[in-house]
PyMOL Python script that loads the backbone (N, CA, C, O; Angstrom):
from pymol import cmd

cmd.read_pdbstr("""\
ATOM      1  N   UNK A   1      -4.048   3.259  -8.632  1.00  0.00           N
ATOM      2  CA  UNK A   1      -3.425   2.335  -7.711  1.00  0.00           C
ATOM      3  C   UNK A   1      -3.000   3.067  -6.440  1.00  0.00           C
ATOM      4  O   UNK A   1      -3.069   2.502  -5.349  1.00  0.00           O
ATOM      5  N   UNK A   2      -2.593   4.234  -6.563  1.00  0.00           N
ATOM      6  CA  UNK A   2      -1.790   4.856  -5.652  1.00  0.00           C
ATOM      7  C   UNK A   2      -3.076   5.352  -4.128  1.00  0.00           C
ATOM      8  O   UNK A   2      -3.053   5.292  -2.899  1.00  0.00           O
ATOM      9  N   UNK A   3      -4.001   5.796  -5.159  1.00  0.00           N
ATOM     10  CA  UNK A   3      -5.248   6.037  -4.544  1.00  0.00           C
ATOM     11  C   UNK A   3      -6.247   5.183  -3.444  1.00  0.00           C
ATOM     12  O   UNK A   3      -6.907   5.588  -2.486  1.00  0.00           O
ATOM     13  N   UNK A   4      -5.993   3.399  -4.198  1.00  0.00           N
ATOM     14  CA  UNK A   4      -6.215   2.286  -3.344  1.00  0.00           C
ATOM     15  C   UNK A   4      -5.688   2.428  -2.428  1.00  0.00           C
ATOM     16  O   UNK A   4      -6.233   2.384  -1.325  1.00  0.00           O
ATOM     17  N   UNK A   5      -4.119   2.701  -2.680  1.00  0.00           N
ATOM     18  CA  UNK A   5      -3.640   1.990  -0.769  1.00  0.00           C
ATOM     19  C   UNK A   5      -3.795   2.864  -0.013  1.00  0.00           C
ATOM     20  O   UNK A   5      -3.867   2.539   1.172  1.00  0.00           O
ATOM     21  N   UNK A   6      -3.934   4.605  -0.436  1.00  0.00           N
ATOM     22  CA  UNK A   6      -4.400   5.149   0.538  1.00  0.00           C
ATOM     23  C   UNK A   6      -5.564   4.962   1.517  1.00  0.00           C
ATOM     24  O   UNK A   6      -5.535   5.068   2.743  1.00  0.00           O
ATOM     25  N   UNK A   7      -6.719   4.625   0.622  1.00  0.00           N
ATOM     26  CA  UNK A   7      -7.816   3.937   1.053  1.00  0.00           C
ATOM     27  C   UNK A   7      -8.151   3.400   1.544  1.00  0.00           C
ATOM     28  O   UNK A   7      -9.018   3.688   2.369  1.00  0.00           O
ATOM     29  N   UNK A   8      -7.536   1.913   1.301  1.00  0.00           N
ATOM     30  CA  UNK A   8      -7.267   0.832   1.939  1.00  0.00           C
ATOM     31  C   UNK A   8      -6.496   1.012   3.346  1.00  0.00           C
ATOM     32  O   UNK A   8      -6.886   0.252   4.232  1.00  0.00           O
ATOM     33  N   UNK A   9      -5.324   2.022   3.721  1.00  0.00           N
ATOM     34  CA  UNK A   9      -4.932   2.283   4.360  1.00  0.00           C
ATOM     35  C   UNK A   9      -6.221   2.745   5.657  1.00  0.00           C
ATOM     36  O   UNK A   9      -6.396   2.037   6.649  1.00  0.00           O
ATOM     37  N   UNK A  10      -7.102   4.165   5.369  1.00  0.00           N
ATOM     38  CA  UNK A  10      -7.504   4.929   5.603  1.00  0.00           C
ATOM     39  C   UNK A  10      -8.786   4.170   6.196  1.00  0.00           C
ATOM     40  O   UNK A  10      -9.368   4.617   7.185  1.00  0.00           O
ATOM     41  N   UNK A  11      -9.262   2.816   5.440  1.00  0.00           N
ATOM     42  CA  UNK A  11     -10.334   2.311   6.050  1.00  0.00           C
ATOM     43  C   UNK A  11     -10.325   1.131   6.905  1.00  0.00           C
ATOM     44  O   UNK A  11     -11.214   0.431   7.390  1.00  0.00           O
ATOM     45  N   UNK A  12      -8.722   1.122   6.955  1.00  0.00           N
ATOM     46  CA  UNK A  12      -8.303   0.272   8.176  1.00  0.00           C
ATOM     47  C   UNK A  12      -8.026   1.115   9.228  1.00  0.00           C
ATOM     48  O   UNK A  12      -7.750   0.458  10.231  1.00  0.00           O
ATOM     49  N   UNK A  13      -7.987   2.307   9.405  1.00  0.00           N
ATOM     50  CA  UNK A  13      -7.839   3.650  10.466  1.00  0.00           C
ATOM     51  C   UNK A  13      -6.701   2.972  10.669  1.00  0.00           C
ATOM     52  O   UNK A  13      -6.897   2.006  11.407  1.00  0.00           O
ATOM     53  N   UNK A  14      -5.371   3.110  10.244  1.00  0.00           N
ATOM     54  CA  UNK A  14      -3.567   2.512  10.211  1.00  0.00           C
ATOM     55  C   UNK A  14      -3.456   4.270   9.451  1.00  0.00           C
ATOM     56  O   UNK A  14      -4.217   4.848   8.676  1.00  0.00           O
ATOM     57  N   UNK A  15      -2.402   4.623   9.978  1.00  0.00           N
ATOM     58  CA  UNK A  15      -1.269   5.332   9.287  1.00  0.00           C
ATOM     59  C   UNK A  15      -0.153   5.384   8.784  1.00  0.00           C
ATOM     60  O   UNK A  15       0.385   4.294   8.982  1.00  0.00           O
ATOM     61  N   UNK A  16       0.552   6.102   8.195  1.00  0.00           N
ATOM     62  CA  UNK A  16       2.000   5.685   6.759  1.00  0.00           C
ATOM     63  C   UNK A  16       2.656   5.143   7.968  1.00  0.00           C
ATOM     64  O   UNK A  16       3.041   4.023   7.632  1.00  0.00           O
ATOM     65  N   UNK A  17       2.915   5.309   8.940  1.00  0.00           N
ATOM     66  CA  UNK A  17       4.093   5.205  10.066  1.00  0.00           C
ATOM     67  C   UNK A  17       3.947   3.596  10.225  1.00  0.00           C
ATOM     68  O   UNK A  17       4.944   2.896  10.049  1.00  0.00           O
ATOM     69  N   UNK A  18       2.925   3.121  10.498  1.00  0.00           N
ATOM     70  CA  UNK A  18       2.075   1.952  11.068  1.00  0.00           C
ATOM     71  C   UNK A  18       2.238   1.059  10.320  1.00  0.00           C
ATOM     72  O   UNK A  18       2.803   0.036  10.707  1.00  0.00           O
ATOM     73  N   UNK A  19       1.537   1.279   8.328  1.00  0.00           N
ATOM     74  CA  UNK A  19       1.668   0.328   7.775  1.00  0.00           C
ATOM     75  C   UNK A  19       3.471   0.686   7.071  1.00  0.00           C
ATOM     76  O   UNK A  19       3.899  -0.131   6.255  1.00  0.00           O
ATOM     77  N   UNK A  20       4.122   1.556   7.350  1.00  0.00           N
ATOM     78  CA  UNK A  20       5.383   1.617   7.100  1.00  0.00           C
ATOM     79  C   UNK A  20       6.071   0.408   7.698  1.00  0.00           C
ATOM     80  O   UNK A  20       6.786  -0.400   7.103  1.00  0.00           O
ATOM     81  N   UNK A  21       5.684   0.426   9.164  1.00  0.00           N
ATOM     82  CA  UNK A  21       6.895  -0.371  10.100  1.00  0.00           C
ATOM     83  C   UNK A  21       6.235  -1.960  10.031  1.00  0.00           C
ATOM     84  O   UNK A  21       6.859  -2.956  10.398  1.00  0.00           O
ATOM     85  N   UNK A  22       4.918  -1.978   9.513  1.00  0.00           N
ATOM     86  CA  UNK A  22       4.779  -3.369   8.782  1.00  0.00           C
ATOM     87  C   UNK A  22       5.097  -4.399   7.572  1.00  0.00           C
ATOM     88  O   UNK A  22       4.924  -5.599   7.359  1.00  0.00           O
ATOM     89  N   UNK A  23       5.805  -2.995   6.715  1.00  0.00           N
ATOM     90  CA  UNK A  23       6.289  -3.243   5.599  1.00  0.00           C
ATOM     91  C   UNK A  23       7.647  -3.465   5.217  1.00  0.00           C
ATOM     92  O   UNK A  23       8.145  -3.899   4.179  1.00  0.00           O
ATOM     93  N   UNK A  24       8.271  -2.950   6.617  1.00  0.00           N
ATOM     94  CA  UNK A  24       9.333  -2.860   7.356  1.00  0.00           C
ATOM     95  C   UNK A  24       9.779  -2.300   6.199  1.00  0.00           C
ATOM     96  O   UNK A  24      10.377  -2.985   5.369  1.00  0.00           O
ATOM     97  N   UNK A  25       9.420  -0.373   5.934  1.00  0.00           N
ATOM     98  CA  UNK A  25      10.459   0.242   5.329  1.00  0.00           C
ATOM     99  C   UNK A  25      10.193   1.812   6.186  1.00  0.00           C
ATOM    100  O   UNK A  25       9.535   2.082   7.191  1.00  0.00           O
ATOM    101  N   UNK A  26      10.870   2.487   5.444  1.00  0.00           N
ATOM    102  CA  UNK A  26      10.388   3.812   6.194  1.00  0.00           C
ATOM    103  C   UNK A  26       9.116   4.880   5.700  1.00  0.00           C
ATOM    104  O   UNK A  26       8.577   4.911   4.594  1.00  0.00           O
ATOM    105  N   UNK A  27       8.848   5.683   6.823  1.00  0.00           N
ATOM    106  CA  UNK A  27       7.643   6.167   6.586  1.00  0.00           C
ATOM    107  C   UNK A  27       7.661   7.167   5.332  1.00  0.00           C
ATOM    108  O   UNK A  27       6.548   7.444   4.884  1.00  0.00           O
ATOM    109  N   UNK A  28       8.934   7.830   4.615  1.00  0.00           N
ATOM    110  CA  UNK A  28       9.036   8.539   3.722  1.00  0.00           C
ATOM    111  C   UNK A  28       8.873   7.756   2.223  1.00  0.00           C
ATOM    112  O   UNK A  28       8.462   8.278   1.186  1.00  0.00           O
ATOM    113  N   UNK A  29       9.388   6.120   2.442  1.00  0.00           N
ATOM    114  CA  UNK A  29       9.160   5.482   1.422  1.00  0.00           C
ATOM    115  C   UNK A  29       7.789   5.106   1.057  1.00  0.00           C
ATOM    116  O   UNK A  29       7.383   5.010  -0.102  1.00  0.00           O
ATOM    117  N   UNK A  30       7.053   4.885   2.196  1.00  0.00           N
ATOM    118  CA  UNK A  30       5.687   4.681   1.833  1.00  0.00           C
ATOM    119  C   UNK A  30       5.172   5.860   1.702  1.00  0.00           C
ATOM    120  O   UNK A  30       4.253   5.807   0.885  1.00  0.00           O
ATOM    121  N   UNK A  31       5.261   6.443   1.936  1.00  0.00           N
ATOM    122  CA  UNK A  31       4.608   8.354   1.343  1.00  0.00           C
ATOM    123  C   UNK A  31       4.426   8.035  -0.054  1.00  0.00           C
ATOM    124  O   UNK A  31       3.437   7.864  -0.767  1.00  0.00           O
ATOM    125  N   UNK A  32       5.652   8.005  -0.227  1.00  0.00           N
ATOM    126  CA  UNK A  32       6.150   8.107  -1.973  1.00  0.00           C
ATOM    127  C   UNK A  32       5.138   7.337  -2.708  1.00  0.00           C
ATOM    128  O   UNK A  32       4.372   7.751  -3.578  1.00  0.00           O
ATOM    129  N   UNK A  33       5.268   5.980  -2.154  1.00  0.00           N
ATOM    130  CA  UNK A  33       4.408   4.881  -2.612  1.00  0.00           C
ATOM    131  C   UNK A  33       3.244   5.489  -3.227  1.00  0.00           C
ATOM    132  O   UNK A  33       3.146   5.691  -4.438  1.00  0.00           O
ATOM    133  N   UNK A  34       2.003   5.895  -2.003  1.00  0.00           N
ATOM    134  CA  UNK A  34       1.139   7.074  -1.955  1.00  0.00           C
ATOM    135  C   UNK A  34       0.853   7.997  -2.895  1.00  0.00           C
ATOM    136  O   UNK A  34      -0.116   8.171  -3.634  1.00  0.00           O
ATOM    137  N   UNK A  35       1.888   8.562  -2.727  1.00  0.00           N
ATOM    138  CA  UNK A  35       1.806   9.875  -3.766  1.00  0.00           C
ATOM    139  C   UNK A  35       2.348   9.190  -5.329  1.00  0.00           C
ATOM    140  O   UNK A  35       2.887  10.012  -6.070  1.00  0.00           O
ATOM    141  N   UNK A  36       2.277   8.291  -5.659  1.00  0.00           N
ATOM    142  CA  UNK A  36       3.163   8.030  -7.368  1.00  0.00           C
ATOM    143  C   UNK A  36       4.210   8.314  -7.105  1.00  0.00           C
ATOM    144  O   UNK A  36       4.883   8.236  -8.133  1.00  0.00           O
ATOM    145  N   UNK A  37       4.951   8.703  -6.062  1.00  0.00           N
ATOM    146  CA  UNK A  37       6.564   8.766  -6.718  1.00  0.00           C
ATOM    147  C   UNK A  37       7.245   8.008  -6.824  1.00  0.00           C
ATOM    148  O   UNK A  37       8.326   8.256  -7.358  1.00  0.00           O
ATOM    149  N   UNK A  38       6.923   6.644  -6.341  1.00  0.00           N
ATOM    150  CA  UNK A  38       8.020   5.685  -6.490  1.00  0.00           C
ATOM    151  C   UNK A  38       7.392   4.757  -6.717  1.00  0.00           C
ATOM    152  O   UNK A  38       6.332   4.654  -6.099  1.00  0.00           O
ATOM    153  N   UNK A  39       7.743   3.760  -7.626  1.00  0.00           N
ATOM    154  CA  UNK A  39       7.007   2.454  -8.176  1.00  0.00           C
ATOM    155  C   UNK A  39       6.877   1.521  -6.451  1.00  0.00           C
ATOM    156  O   UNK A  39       7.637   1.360  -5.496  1.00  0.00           O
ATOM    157  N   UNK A  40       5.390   1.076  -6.825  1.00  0.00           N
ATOM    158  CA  UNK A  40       5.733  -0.362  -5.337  1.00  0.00           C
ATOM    159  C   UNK A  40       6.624  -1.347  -5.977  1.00  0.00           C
ATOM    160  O   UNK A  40       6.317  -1.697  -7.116  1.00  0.00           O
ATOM    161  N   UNK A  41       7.548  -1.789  -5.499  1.00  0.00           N
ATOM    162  CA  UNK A  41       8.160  -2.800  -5.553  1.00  0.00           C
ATOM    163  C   UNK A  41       6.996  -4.241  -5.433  1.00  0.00           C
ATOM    164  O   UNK A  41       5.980  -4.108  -4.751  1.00  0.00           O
ATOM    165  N   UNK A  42       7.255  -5.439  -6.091  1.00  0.00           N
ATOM    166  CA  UNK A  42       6.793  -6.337  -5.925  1.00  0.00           C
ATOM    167  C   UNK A  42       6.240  -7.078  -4.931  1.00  0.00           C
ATOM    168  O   UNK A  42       5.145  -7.626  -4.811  1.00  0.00           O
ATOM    169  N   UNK A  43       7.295  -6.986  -4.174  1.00  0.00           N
ATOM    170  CA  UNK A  43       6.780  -7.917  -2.649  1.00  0.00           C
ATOM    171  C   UNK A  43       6.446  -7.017  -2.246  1.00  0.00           C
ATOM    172  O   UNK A  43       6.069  -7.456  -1.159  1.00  0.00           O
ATOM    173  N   UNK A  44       6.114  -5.345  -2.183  1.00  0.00           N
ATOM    174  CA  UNK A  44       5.243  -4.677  -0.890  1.00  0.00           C
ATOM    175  C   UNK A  44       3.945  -4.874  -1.511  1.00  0.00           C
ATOM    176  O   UNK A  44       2.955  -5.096  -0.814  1.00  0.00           O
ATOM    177  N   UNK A  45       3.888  -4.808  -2.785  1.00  0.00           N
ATOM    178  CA  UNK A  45       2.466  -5.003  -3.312  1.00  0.00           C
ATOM    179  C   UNK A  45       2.160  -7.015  -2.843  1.00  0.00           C
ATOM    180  O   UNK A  45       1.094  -7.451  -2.410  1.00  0.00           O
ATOM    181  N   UNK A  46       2.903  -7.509  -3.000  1.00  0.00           N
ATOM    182  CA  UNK A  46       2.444  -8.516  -1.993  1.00  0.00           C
ATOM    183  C   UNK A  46       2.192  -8.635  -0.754  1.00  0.00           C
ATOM    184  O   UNK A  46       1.292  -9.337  -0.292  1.00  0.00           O
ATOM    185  N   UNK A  47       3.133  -7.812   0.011  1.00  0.00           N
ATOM    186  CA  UNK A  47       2.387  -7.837   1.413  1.00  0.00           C
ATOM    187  C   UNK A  47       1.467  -6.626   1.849  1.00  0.00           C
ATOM    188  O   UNK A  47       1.220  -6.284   3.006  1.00  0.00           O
ATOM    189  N   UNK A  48       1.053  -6.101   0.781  1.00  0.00           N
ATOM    190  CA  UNK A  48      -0.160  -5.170   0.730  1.00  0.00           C
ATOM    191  C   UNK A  48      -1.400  -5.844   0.386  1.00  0.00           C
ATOM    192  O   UNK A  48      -2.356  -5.400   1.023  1.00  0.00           O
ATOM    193  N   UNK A  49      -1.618  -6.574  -0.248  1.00  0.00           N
ATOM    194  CA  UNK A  49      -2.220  -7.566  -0.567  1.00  0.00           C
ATOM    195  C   UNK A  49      -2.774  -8.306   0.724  1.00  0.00           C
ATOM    196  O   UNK A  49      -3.916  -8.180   1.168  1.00  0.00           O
ATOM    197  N   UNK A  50      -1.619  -9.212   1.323  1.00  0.00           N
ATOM    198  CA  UNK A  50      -2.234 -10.095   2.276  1.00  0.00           C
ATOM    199  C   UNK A  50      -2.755  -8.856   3.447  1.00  0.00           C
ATOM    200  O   UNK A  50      -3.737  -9.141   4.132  1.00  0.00           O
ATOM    201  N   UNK A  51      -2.072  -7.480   3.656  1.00  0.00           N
ATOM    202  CA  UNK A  51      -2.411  -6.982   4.663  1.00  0.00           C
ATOM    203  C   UNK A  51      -3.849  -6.842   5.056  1.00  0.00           C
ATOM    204  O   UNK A  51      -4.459  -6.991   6.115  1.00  0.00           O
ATOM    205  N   UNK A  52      -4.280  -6.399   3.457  1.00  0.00           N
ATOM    206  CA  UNK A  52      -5.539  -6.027   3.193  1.00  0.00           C
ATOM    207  C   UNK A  52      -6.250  -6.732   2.735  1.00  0.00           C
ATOM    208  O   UNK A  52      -7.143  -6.129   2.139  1.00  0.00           O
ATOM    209  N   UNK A  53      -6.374  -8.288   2.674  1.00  0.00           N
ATOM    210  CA  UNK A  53      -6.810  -9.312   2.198  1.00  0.00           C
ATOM    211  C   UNK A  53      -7.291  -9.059   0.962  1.00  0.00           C
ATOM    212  O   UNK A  53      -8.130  -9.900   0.640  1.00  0.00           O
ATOM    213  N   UNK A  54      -7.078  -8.174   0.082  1.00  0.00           N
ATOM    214  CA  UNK A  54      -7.416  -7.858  -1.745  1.00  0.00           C
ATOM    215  C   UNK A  54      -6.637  -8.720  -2.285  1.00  0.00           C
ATOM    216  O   UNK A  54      -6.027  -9.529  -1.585  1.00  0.00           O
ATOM    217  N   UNK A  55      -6.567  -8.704  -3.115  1.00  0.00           N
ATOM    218  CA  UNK A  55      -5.738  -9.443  -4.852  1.00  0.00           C
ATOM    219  C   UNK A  55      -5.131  -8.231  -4.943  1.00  0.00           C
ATOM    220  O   UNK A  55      -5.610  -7.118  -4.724  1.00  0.00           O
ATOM    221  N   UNK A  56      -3.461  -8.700  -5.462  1.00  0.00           N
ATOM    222  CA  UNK A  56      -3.188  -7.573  -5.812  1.00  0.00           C
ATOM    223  C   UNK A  56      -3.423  -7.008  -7.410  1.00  0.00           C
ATOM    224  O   UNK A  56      -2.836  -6.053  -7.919  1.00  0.00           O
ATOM    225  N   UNK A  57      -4.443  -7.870  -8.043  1.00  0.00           N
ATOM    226  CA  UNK A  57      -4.648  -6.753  -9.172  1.00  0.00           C
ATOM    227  C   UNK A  57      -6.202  -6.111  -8.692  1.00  0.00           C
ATOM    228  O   UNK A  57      -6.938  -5.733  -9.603  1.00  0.00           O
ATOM    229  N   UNK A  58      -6.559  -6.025  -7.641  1.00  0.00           N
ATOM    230  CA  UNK A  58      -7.736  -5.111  -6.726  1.00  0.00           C
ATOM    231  C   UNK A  58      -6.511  -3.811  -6.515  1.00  0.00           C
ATOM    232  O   UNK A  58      -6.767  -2.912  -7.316  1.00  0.00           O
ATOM    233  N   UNK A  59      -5.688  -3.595  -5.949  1.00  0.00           N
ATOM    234  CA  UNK A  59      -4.444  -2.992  -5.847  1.00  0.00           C
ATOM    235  C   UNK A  59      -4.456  -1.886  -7.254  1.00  0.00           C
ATOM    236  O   UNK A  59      -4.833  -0.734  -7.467  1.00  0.00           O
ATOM    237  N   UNK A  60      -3.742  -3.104  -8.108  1.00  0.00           N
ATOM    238  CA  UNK A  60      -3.354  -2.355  -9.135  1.00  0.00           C
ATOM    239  C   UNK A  60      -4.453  -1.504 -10.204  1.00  0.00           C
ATOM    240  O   UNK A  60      -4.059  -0.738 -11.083  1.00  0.00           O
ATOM    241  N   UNK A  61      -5.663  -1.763  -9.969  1.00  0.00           N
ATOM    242  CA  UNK A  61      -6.734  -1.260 -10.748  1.00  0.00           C
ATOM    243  C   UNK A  61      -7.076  -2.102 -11.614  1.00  0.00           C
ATOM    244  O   UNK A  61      -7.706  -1.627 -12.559  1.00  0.00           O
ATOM    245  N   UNK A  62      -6.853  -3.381 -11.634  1.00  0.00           N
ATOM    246  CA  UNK A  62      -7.642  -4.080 -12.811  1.00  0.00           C
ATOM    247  C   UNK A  62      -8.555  -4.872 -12.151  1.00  0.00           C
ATOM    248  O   UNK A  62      -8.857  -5.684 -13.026  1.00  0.00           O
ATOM    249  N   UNK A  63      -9.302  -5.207 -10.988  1.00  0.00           N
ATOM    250  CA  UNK A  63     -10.798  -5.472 -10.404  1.00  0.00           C
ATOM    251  C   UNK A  63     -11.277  -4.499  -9.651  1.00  0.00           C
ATOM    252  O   UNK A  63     -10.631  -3.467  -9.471  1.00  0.00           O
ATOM    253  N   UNK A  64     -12.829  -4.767  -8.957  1.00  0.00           N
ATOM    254  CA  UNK A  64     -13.140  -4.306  -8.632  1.00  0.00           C
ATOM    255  C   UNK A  64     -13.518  -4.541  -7.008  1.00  0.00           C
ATOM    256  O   UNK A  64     -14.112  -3.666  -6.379  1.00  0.00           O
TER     257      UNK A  64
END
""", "prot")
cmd.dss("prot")
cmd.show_as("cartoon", "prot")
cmd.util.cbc("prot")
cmd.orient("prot")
């Protein structure tokens, strides 16, 4: 999962800062996100979702 949003991030050419201040949190929290250290909370995985027009179980690893 953690691996997606980098991805997803990475093939929208957006950076942590970018989709941080869209997520309206800070850029250290979405790091974390990133790296496994901190669970996504619900609604960012929802508005990760619409950002990136996926499902969020495309997100979470259960499609493809």
């Amino acid at each position: 999962m953690y691996q997606r949003i980098r991805d997803l991030r990475e093939d929208h050419d957006l950076t942590q800062k970018q989709v941080a201040k869209m997520l309206h949190c800070s850029q250290q929290a979405y790091s974390n996100y990133e790296l496994g250290q901190r669970d996504i909370p619900t609604s960012i995985l929802i508005q990760l979702s619409q950002l990136y027009n996926v499902t969020t179980d495309y997100i979470l690893g259960l499609t493809d």
